[in-house]
Steps between C-alpha positions, in 0.01 A plus 500: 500500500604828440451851646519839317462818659467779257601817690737345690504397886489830640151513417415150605632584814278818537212318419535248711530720803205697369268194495629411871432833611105515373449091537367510808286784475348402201384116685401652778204660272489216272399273816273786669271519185497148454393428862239775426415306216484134641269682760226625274470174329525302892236761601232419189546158538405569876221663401338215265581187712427662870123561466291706756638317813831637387387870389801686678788253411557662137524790717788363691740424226811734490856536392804617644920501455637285779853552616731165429840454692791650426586352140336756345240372382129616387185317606163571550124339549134550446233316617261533792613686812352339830492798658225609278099367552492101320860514419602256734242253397577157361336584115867469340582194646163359545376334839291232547205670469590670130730374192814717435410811324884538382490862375865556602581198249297610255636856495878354456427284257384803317716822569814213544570507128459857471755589762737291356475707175468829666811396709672394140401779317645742772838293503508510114461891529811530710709339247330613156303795570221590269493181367163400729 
């Protein structure tokens, strides 16, 4: 295999420390709007499987960044917050007096693909910009 750089190493180098400068930055909003995302899609889903004995667990669904060690690195989670009225109830993971209603699952399965792209597209922009 082999390598050309056309405008020599100098700007390779400059580059590079260009994309490690805004890399972070630019995940961190890549996985805020897809947690945003993944919770619009969780929170519909709520809305058609939970029925009127769950009327205020759509309402409990949120999203937030959560802070993850000291790697470095950028996490966060959406899905229904206990603290808030039916959020702590057992319609996710079913009990044995309902079925699963697996809206978290159903939400990956969907926004999972797309923040893969998004999250390749950004990367690609780094490294070819204006080539999206």
């Amino acid at each position: 295999m082999q390598v050309r750089v056309i405008g020599g190493v100098g700007d390779l180098a400059r580059d590079t420390r260009k994309v490690a400068v805004g890399a972070r930055r630019d995940m961190v909003g890549v996985v805020r709007e897809g947690i945003k995302a993944g919770n619009v899609v969780a929170r519909d889903f709520a809305r058609e499987s939970s029925g009127s004995h769950g009327k205020h667990y759509p309402k409990a669904f949120s999203s937030e960044m959560k802070p993850f060690g000291a790697l470095g690195l950028i996490a966060g989670e959406y899905g229904p917050d206990e603290s808030k009225p039916q959020g702590g109830m057992s319609f996710e993971r079913g009990s044995r007096n309902q079925p699963a209603h697996n809206d978290l699952a159903k939400s990956a399965d969907l926004i999972g693909p797309a923040f893969r792209g998004e999250v390749r597209r950004v990367v690609d922009g780094w490294f070819w910009p204006g080539a999206e």
